[in-house]
C-alpha positions as CSV (number, residue, x, y, z in Angstrom):
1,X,32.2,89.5,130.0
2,X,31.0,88.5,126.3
3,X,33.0,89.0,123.3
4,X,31.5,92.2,121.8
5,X,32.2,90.7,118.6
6,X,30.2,87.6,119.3
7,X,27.6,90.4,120.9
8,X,27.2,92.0,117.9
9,X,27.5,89.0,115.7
10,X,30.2,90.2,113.4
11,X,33.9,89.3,112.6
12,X,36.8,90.6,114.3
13,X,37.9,92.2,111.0
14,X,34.0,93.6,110.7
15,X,34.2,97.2,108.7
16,X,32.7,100.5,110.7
17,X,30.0,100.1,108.0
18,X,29.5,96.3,109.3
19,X,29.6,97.2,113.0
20,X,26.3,99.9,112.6
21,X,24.5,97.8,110.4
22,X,24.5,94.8,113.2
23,X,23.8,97.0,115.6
24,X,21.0,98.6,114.0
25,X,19.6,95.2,113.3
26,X,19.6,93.9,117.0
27,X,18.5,97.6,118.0
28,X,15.3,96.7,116.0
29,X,14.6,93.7,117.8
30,X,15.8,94.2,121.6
31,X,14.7,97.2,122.2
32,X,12.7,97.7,125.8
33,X,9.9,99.5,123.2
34,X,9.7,96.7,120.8
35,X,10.7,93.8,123.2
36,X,9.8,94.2,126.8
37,X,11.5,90.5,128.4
38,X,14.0,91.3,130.8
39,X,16.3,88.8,128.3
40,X,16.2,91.6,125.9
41,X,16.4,94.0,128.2
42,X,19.8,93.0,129.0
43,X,20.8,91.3,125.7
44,X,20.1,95.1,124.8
45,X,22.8,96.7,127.4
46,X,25.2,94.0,125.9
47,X,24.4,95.1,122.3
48,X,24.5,98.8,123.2
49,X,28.0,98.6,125.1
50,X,29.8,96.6,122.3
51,X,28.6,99.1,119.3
52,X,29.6,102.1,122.2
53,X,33.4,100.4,122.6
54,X,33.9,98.8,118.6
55,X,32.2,101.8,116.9
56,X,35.0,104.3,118.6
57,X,38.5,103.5,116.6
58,X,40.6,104.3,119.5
59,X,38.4,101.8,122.0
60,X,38.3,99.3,120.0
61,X,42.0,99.4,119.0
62,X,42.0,99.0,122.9
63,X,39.6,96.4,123.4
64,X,41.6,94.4,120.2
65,X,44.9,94.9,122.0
66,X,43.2,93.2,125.5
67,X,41.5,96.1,127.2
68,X,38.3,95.9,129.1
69,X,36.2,98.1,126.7
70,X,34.3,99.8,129.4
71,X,31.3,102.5,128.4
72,X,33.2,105.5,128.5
73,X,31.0,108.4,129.7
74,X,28.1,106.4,129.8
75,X,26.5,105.4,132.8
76,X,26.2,100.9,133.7
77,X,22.7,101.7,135.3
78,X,21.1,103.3,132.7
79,X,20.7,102.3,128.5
80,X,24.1,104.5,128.2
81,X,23.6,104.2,124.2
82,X,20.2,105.6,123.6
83,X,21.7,108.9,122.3
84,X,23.4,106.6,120.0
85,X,20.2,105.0,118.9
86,X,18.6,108.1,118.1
87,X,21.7,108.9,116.1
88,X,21.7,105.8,114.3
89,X,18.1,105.7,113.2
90,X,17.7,109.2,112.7
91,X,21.3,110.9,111.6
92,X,24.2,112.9,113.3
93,X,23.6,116.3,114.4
94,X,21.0,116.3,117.0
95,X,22.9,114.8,119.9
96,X,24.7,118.2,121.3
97,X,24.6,118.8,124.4
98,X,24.8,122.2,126.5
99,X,25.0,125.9,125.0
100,X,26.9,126.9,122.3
101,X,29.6,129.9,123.0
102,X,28.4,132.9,121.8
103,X,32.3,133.7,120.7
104,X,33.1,132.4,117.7
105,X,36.6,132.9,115.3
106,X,36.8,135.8,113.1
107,X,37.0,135.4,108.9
108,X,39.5,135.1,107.1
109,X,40.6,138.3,105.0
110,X,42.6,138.7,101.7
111,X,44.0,141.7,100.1
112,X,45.8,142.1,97.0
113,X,48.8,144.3,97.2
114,X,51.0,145.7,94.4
115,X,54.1,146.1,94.7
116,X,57.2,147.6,92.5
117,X,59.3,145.2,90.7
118,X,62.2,147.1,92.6
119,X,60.9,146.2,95.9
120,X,61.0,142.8,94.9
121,X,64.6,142.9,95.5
122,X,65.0,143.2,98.8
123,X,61.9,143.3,100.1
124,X,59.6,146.3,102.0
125,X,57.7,147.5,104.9
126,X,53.8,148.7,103.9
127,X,51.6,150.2,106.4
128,X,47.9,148.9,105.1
129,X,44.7,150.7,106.2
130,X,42.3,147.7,106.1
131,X,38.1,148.0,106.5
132,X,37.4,145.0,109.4
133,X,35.5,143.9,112.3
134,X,37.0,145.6,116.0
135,X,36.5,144.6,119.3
136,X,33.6,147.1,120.8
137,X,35.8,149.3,122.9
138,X,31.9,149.9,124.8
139,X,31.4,146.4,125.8
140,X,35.1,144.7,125.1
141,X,33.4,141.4,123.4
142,X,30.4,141.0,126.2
143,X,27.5,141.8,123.4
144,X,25.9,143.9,126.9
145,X,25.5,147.5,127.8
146,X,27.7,148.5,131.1
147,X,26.9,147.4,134.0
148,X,24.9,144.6,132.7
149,X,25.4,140.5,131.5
150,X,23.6,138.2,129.8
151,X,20.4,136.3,131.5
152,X,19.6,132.7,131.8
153,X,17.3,131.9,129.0
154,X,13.7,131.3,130.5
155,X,12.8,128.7,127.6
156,X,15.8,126.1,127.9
157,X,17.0,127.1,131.1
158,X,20.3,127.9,130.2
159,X,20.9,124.4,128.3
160,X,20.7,125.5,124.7
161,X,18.8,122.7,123.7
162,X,14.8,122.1,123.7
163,X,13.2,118.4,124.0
164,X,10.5,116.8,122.4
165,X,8.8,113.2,122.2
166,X,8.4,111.8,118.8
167,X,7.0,108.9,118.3
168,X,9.0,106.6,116.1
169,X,8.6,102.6,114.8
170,X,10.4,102.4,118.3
171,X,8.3,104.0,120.2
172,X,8.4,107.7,121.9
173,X,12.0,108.7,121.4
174,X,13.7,111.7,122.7
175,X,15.1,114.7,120.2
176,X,16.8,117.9,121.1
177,X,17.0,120.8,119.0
178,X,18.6,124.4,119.7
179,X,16.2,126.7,121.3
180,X,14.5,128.9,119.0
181,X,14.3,132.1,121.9
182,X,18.4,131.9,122.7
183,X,19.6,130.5,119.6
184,X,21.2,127.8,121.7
185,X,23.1,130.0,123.2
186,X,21.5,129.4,126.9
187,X,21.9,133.0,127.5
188,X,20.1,136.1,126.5
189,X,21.2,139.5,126.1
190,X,18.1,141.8,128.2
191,X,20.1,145.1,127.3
192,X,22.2,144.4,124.2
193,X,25.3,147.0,124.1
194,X,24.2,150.3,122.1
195,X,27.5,150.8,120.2
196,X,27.7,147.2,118.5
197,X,24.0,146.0,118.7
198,X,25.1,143.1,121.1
199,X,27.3,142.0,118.5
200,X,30.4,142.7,120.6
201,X,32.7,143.9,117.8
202,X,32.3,147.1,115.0
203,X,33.3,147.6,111.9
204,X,36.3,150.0,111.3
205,X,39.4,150.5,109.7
206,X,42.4,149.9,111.1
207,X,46.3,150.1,109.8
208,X,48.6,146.8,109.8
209,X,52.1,147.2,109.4
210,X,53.1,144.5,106.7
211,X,56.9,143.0,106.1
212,X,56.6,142.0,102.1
213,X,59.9,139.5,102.1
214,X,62.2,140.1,99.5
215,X,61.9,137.6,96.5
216,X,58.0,137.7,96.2
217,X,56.6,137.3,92.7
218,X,53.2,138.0,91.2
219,X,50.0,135.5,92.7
220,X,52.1,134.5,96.1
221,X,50.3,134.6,99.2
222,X,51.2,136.1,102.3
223,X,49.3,134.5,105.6
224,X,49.2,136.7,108.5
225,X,47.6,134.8,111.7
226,X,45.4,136.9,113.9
227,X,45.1,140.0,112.1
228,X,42.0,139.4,110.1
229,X,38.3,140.5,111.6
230,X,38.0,139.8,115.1
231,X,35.0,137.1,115.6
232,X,31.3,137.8,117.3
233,X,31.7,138.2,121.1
234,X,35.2,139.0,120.8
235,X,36.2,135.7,119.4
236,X,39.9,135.1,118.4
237,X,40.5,136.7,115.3
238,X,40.9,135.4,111.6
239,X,43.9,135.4,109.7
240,X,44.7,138.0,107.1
241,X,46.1,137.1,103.8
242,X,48.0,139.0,101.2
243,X,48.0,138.1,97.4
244,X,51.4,139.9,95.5
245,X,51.2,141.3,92.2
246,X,54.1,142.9,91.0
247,X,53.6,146.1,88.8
248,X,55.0,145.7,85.4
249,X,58.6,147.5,84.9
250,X,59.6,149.7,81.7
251,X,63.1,148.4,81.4
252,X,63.6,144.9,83.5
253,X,61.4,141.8,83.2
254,X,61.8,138.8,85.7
255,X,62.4,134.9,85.1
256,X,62.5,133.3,88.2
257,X,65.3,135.3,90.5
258,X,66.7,136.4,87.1
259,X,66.3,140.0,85.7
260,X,66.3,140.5,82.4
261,X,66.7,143.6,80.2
262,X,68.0,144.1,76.6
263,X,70.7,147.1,75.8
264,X,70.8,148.5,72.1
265,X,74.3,148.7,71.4
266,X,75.8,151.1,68.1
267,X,77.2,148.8,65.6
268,X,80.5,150.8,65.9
269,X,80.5,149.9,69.6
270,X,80.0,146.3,68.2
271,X,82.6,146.6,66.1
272,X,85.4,148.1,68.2
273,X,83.9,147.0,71.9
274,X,83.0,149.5,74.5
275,X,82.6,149.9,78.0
276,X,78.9,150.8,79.2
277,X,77.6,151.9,83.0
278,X,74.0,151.3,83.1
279,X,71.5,151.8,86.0
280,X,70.2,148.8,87.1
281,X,67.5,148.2,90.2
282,X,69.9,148.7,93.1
283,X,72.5,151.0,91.8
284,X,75.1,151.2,88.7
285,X,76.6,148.2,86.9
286,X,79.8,148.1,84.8
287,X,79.2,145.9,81.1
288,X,82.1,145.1,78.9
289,X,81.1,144.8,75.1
290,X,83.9,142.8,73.5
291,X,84.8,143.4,69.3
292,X,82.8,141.7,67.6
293,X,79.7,141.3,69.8
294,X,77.0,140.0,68.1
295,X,72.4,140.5,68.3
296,X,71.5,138.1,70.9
297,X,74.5,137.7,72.8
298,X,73.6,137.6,76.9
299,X,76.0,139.9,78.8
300,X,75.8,138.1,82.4
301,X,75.9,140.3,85.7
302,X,76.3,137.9,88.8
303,X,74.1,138.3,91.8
304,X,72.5,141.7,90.5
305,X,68.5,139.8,90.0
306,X,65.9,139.2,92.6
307,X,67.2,137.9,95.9
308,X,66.0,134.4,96.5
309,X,62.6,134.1,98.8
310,X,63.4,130.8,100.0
311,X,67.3,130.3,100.4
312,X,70.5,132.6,100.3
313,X,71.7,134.9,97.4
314,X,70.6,136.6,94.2
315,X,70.0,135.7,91.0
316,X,71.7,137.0,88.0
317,X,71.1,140.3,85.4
318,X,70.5,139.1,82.1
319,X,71.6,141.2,79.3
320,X,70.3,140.5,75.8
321,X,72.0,142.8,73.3
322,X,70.5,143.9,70.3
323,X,73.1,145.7,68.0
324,X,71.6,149.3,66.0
325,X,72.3,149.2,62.5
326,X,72.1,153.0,61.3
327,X,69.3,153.9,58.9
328,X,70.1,157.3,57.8
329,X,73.8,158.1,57.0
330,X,74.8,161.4,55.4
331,X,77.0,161.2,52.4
332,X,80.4,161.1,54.2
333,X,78.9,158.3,56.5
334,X,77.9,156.6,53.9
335,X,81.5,156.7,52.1
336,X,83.3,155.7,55.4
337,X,81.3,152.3,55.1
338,X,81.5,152.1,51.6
339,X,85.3,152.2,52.0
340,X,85.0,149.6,54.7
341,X,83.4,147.3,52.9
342,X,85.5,147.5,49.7
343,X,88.5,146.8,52.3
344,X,87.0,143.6,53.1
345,X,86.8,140.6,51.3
346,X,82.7,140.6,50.1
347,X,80.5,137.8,51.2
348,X,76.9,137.0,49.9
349,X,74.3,137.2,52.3
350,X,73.9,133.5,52.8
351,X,72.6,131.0,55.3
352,X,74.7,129.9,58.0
353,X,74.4,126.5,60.5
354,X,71.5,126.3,62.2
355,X,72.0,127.4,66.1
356,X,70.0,126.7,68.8
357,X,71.2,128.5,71.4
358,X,71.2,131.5,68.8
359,X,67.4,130.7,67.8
360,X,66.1,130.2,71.7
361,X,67.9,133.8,72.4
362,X,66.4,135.3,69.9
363,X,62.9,134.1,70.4
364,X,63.2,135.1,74.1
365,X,64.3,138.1,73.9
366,X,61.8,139.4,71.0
367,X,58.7,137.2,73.2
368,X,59.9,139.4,76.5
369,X,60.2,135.5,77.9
């Protein structure tokens, strides 16, 4: 058997691009249309076989690697590539062959659900009531009243596809379109089903239980296979996805699995230290304010944030605290301090080192970052 290769007249390394240009050149010239000798009738089937086997990747990796390269579903008797030409000269697209399925997959749906920064903690069940496409309980998916199916198309004759000559530079060359009276479906429907048109499915609404994981955050999307609208004919059904926003809380704010939250704290209790209980998303939580705590110091509560969405644990609570400096003293208030202060040693109000850590506090806490 010849080289297809040689055939072809291109290198071993030849690109795909390489491959359909050769063939389309000798195409041109042996064609039984354009050149009627039996030499190019059968230099033709050689041409024909060798772009069939190099233009496929995984025949011609075969044929490289010592297979026989033989013409797949075409048959030896017959010029087993003249789809091919037609598809060559004249573009992809037209060479289907037999009826389409008149089932087809359903869309693809997307909700956006809110949820409370609370449940982002550990996570909630939500029973949504979504507007979809249903099976037709009347026909399950057939498109056809009771008792009744779908008829041969009369046109095609159940093949989809109509074909007509055309007269090319080649000569009369075969094309096949969809038929026009079945849609190239090869069936019709005589008595189409009264609930859903012949569409085989209805609109509705329909509830979906949803498990929201714990750890979600605002913009992540939730894919649930199958349980978007079911597809025409009863086709498998699209996949529903759900987009999370999470509601914006009064007294917590989130940074990654962190919460955060900032606690106003009397400057006696500064002063002296204190012992606060404060409500946080999941229960109570015991704070220690030490003597002397100062604005901007972060009070840490382990594993009391968001629990992680992809791993194990919680993150932390966050505690910025701002301390209150009384603005309205009555006179014996205002000679306790003055008392105080005289006690002490007085310092100038005065710049101190410059502090980071101090600054980037700060700046978070009064940017809500």
């Amino acid at each position: 058997m010849a080289d297809h290769y040689d055939v072809l007249g291109i290198a071993r390394d030849a690109s795909a691009d390489d491959i359909k240009k050769a063939y389309r050149r000798l195409a041109r010239e042996l064609h039984p249309d354009v050149n009627p000798s039996g030499d190019a009738a059968e230099r033709f089937k050689l041409v024909t076989h060798a772009y069939d086997v190099l233009s496929d990747p995984q025949q011609r990796q075969q044929y490289d690697l010592g297979g026989s390269g033989g013409f797949g579903g075409a048959g030896g008797g017959n010029f087993g590539g003249f789809g091919d030409i037609f598809e060559t000269f004249f573009g992809a697209g037209q060479s289907q062959r037999g009826p389409r399925s008149r089932r087809e997959r359903g869309q693809d749906a997307l909700l956006r659900v809110e949820v409370e920064l609370e449940e982002t903690v550990f996570g909630t069940t939500r029973q949504l009531e979504v507007d979809t496409a249903v099976l037709c309980e009347t026909c399950n998916g057939s498109c056809c009243s009771p008792g009744t199916e779908p008829a041969t198309c009369d046109i095609c004759r159940g093949s989809g596809q109509i074909q007509r000559t055309v007269r090319s530079l080649l000569g009369n060359v075969m094309t096949s379109s969809p038929c026009g009276t079945c849609r190239g479906y090869g069936t019709v429907i005589p008595s189409p089903c009264p609930t859903c048109a012949g569409q085989g499915r209805v609109r509705a609404r329909r509830a979906i239980p949803v498990e929201i994981p714990a750890g979600v955050d605002t913009g992540l999307r939730i894919q649930m296979p199958g349980q978007g609208e079911v597809g025409p004919a009863g086709g498998p059904n699209g996949d529903l996805f759900l987009e999370i926003k999470v509601k914006t809380h009064d007294t917590f704010s989130r940074s990654g699995d962190d919460l955060l939250a900032t606690l106003e704290v009397q400057m006696t209790d500064a002063i002296l230290g204190t012992t606060a209980t404060l409500a946080s998303l999941d229960g109570d939580v015991s704070v220690e304010i030490k003597p002397g705590t100062q604005s901007a110091e972060i009070l840490t509560v382990k594993e009391r944030g968001i629990t992680r969405l992809r791993g194990s644990g919680r993150g932390d609570l966050k505690i910025g605290v701002q301390v209150v400096t009384p603005v309205r003293l009555n006179s014996k208030e205002t000679k306790l301090v003055q008392d105080f202060a005289n006690s002490r040693r007085p310092v100038a109000p005065q710049f101190s080192t410059f502090q980071q850590g101090l600054f980037s506090k700060l700046r978070d806490r009064f940017l809500n970052l």
